[in-house]
C-alpha positions as CSV (number, residue, x, y, z in Angstrom):
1,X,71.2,49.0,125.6
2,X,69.7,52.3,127.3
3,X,71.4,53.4,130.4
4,X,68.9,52.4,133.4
5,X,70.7,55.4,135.2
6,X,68.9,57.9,132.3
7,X,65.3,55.7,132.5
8,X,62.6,55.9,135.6
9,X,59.4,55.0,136.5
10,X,57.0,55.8,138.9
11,X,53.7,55.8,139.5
12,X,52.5,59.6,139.0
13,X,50.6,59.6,135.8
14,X,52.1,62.9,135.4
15,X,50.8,66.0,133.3
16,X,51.6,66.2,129.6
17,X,53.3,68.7,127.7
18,X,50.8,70.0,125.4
19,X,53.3,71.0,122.6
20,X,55.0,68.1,122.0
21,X,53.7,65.2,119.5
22,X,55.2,62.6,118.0
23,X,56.1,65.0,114.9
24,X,58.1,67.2,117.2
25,X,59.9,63.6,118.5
26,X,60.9,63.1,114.9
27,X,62.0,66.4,113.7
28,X,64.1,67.0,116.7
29,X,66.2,63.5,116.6
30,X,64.8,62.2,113.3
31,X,68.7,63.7,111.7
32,X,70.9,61.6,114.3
33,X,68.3,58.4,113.9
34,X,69.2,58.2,110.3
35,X,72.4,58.8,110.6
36,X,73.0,56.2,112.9
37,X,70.9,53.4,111.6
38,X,70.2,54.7,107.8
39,X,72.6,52.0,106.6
40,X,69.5,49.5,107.7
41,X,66.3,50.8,108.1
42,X,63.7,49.5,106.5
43,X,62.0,51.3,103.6
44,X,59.1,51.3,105.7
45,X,60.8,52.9,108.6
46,X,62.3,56.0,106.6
47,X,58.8,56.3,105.1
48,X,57.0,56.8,108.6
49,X,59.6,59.3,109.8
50,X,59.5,61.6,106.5
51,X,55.4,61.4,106.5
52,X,55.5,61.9,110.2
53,X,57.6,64.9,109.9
54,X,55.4,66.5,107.3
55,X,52.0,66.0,108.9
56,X,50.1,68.8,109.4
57,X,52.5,71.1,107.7
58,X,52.6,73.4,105.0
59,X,55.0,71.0,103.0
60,X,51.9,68.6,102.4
61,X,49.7,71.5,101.3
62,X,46.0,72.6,102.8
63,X,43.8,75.1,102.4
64,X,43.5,78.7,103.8
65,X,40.3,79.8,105.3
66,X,39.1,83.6,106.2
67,X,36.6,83.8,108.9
68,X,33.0,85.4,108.1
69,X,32.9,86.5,112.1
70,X,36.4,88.3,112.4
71,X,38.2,88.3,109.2
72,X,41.7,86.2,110.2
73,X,42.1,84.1,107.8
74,X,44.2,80.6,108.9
75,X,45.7,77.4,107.1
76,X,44.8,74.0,107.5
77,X,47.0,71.6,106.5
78,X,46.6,68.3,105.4
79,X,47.8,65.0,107.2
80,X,50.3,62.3,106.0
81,X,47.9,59.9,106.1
82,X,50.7,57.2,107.4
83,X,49.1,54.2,109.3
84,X,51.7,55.1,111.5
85,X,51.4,58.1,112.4
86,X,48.6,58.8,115.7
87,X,47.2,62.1,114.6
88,X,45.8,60.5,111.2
89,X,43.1,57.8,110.1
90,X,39.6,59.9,111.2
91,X,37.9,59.8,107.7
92,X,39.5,56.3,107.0
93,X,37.7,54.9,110.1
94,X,34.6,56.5,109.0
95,X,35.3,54.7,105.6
96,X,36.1,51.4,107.6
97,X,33.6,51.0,109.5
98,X,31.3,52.0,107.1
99,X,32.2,48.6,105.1
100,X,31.4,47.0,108.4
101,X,28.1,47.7,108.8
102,X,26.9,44.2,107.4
103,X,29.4,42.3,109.0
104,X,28.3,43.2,113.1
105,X,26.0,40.8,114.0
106,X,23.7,40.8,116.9
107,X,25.2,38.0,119.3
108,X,27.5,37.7,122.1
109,X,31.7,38.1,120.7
110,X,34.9,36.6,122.4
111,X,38.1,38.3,122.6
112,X,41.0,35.8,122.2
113,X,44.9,36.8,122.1
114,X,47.5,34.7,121.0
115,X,51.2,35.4,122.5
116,X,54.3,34.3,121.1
117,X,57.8,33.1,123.2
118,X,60.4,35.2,123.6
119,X,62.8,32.9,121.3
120,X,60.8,33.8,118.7
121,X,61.0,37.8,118.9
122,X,64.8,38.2,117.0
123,X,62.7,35.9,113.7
124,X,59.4,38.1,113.7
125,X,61.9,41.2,113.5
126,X,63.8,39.6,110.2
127,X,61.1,38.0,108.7
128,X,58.5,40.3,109.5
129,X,56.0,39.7,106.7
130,X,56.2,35.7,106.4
131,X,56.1,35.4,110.8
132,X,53.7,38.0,111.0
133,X,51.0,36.9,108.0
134,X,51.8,33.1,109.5
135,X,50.7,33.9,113.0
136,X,47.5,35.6,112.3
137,X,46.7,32.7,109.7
138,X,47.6,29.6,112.2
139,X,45.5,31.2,114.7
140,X,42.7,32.2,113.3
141,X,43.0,28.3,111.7
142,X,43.4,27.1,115.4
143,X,39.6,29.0,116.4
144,X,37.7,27.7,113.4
145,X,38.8,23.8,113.8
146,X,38.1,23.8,117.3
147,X,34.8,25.6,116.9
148,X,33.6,23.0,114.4
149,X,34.0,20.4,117.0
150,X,30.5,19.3,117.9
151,X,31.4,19.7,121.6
152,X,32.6,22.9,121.4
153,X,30.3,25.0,119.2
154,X,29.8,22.8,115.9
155,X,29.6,25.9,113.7
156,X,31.4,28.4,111.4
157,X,32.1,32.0,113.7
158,X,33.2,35.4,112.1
159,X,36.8,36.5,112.5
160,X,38.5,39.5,112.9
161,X,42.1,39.3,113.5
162,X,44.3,42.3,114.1
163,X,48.4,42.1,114.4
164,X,49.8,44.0,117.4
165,X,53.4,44.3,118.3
166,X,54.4,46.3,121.3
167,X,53.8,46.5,124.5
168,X,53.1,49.9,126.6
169,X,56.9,50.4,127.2
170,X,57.3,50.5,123.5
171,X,59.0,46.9,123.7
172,X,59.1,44.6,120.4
173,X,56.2,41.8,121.8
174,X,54.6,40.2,118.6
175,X,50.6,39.3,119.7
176,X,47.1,39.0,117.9
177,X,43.7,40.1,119.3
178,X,41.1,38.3,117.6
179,X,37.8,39.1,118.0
180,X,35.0,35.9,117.6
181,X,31.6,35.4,117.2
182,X,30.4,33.7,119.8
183,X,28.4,31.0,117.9
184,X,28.4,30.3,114.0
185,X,26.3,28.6,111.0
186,X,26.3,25.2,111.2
187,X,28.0,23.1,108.4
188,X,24.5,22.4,106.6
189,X,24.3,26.2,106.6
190,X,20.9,26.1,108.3
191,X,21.2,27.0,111.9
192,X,22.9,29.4,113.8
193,X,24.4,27.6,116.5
194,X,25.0,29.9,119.5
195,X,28.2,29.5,122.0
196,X,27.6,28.0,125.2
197,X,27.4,30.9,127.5
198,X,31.1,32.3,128.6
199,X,32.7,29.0,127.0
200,X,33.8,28.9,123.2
201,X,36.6,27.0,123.1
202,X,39.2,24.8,125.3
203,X,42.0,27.5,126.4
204,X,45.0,25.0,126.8
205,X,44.0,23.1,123.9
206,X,44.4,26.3,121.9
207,X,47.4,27.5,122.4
208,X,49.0,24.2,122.3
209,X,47.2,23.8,118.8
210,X,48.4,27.3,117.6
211,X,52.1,26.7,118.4
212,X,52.0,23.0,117.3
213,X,50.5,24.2,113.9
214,X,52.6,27.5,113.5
215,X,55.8,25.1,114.2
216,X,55.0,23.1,111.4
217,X,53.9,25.3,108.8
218,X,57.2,27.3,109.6
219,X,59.3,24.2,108.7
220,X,57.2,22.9,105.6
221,X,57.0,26.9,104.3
222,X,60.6,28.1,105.5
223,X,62.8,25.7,106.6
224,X,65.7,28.1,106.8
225,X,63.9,30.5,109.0
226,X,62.3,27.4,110.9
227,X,66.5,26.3,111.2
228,X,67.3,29.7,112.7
229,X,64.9,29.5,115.6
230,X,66.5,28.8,119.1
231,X,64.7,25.0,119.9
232,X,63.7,26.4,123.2
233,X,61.2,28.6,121.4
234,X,59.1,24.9,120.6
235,X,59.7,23.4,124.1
236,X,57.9,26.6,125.9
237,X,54.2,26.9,126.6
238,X,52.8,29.4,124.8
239,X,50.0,31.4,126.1
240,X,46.7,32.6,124.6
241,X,43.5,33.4,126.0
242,X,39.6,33.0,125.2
243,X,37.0,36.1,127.0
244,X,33.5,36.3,126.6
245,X,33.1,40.0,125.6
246,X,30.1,41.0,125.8
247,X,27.1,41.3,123.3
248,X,26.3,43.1,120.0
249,X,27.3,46.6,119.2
250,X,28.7,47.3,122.3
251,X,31.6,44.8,122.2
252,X,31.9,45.7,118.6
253,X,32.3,48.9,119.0
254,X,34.9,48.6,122.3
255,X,37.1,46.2,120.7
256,X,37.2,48.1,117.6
257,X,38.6,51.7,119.3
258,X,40.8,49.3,121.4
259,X,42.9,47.0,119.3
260,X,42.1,48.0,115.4
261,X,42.8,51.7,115.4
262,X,45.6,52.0,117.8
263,X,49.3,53.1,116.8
264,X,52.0,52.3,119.3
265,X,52.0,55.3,121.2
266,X,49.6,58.2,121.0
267,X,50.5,61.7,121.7
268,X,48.4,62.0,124.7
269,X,51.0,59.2,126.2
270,X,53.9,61.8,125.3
271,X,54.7,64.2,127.8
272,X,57.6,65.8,127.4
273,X,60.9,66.4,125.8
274,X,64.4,67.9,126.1
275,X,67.3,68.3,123.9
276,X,68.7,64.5,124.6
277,X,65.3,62.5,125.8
278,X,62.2,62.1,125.5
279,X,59.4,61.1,128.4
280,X,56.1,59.5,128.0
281,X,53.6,57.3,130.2
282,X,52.6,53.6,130.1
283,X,49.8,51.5,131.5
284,X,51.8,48.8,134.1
285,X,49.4,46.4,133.2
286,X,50.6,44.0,136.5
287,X,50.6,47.1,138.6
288,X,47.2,48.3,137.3
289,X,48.8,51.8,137.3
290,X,50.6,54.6,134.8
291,X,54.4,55.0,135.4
292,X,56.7,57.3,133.4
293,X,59.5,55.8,131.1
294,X,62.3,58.3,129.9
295,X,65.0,57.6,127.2
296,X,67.1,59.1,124.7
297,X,65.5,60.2,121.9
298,X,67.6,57.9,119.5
299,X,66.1,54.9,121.8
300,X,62.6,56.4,121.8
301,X,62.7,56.5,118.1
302,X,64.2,53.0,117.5
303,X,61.4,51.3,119.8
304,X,58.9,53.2,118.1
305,X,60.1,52.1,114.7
306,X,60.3,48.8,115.7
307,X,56.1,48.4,115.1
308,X,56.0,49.9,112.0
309,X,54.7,47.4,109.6
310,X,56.1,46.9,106.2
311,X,54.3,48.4,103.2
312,X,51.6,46.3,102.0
313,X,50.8,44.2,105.3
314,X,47.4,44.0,106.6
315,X,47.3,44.5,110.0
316,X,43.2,43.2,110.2
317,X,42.3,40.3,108.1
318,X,38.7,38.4,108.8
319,X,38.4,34.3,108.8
320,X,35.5,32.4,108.8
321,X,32.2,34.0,108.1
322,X,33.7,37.1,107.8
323,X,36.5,36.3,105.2
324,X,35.5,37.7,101.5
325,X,34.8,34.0,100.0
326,X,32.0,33.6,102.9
327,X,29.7,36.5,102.1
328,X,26.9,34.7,101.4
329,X,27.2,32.3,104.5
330,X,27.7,36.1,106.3
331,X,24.4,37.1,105.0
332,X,22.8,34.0,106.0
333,X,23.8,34.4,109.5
334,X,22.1,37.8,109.6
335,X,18.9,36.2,108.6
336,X,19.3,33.2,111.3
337,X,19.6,35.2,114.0
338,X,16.6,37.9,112.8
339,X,14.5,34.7,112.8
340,X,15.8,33.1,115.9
341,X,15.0,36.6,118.1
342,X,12.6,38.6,116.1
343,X,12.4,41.0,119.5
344,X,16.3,41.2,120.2
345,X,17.0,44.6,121.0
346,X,20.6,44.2,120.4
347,X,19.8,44.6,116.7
348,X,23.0,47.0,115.0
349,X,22.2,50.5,115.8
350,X,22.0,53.0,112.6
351,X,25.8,53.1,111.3
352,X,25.4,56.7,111.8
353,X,25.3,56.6,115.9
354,X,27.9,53.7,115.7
355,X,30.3,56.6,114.1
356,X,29.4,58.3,116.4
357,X,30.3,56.5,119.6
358,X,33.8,55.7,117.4
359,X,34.8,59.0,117.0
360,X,34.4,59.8,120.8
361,X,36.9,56.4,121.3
362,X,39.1,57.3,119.2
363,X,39.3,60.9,120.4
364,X,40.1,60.1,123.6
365,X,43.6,61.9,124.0
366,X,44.0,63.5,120.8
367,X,43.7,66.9,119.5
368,X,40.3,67.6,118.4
369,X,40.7,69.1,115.6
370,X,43.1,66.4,114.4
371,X,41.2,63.3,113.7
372,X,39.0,64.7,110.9
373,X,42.0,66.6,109.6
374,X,42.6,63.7,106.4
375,X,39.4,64.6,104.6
376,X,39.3,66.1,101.4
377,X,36.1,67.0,101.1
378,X,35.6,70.6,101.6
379,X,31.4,71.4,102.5
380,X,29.4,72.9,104.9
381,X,29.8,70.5,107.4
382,X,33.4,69.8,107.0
383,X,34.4,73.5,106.8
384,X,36.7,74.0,110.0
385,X,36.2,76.5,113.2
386,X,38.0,79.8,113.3
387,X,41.1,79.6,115.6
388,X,41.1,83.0,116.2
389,X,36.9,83.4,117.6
390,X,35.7,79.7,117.4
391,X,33.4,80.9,114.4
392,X,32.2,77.7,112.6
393,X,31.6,80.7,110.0
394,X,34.2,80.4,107.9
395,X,35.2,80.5,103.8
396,X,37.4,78.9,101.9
397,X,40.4,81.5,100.3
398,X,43.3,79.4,99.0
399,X,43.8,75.4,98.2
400,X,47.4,74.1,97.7
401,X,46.8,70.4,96.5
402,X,48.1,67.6,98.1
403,X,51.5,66.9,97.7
404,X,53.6,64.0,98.1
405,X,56.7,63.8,100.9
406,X,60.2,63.7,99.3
């Protein structure tokens, strides 16, 4: 437990320390971490900190440029690339969303969030991968059989689930965001059946269907995990949600910089740090206003650590009309609602201005230059500003490959 005499809060947004980062959190306590919990940490978890570390530094290699304006040269180094880490992930967005181009259709989305009982947290930490992959499966499951209810929608809708599991105190709080079409191709696969205005599906129903369902499939699947869980955990009401989000693009493009690219905290949320402790700023969500957390470091890390996900889980996976195995139904849909509204101005914009707009989200509070910093490719365009001037000018001198974190 942290000492609440060494953790405060107010309500002064406060005014970050521009040198610290989330690398600087790791180098400076990343030692006494391991050397408290090394004995049991997760593969995973050792991973994060050594790539963490590294990022950005001449250990991983870069490239040295000279500038054509006033002959400094400078390094660039490359990124670690970890999913956890916030400063990476700019060119595999680009590459993301890229693949998602066919998949945004022109009609009104719902955001829905599934929440899970507090019973259930001290499971979802030992049995990450089975609790996890269940929950997002049960309740994406949940959506599609009550949207093929006549009364409901009577179609198919498009999917995208996406794991989260803190909260903005860094706190272990396992929860989905899913976002839903709102309407779907009907079973006969010949109309596009469109939700009926801010109403997709029955809220109470749902999340009494989710925990009913993930109950069960815990004990058929697991039944010693399912033996483990405290009782109570089936006897509380569990809560999930069901928002009209808005309409094309738009809602795509704010739930996607919102829930898929996220990491648990960002550096912009770090403000400052001291030998023993570390300080950085959370959204009080009741409150509706930013308060200050501090804690050890050894604490920071631990809750930090605590939502990073273990190699080879997929933090988005896409149900319905957007799962793999549904393509041609996805394609379909496309051509439904073309016909439907030849004149709907909502039509996708270009993918190019979509990147657009996604880079200015996902900018927001991170160093410029750092969110491009994980591409490879070395041309005109890509070719980085001069530190020194702020040439764009500049040639490339010296590349020191890649190299992988021991």
């Amino acid at each position: 437990m942290v000492d609440p005499i060494l953790c405060s809060t107010n309500t002064q947004q406060g005014h970050r320390n521009d040198g610290v980062e989330l690398a600087d959190v790791v180098r400076r306590f990343g030692a006494e971490y391991r050397s408290r919990y090394g004995q049991v940490m997760m593969p995973s978890h050792e991973r994060a900190l050594s790539d963490i570390a590294a990022c950005c530094t001449e250990e991983l290699g870069g490239r040295r440029y000279r500038c054509d304006d006033c002959d400094e040269s400078f390094w660039r180094y490359h990124c670690c690339r970890n999913r956890a880490c916030p400063k990476c992930h700019g060119t595999q967005t680009k590459q993301w969303l890229e693949k998602r181009e066919a998949e945004l259709l022109p009609c009104d989305y719902f955001h829905s969030v599934v929440t899970t009982p507090p019973e259930l947290r001290a499971a979802f930490g030992q049995h990450q991968k089975l609790l996890y992959g269940l929950l997002m499966r049960v309740s994406a499951q949940a959506v599609r059989e009550l949207c093929a209810v006549k009364r409901h929608l009577g179609a198919m809708p498009g999917i995208l689930s996406v794991l989260h599991t803190w909260t903005g105190e860094l706190g272990f709080h396992p929860h989905v965001h899913m976002l839903v079409t709102g309407g779907g191709v009907t079973a006969d696969g010949e109309h596009w059946e469109p939700a009926r205005g801010e109403f997709l599906v029955p809220v109470p129903v749902l999340s009494r269907k989710i925990a009913a369902e993930f109950r069960d499939a815990l004990k058929k699947e697991n039944p010693e995990v399912f033996a483990a869980v405290p009782t109570a955990a089936w006897r509380r009401e569990w809560v999930s949600f069901c928002k009209h989000y808005g309409h094309g693009n738009d809602a795509v493009l704010n739930y996607l910089s919102r829930y898929v690219f996220r990491t648990a905290i960002s550096n912009a949320r770090i403000l400052d740090m001291d030998d023993t402790h570390v300080t950085f700023r959370f959204k009080d969500r009741n409150a509706g206003a930013w308060r200050t957390l501090r804690l050890p470091g050894i604490e920071f890390l631990r809750r930090f650590l605590q939502h990073v996900l273990p190699r080879g889980f997929h933090k988005c996976r896409y149900y319905g009309l957007w799962h793999s195995s549904k393509r041609d139904l996805a394609g379909r849909a496309w051509l439904l609602l073309i016909l439907q509204d030849r004149d709907d101005a909502s039509v996708p914009m270009s993918i190019a201005d979509l990147l657009d707009l996604m880079r200015k989200e996902l900018t927001d509070g991170q160093d410029p230059g750092a969110v491009d910093n994980d591409d490879d490719a070395d041309d005109d365009r890509n070719r980085p500003r001069c530190p020194h001037c702020g040439s764009d000018r500049t040639t490339l001198i010296d590349d020191r490959p890649r190299t992988a974190v021991t």
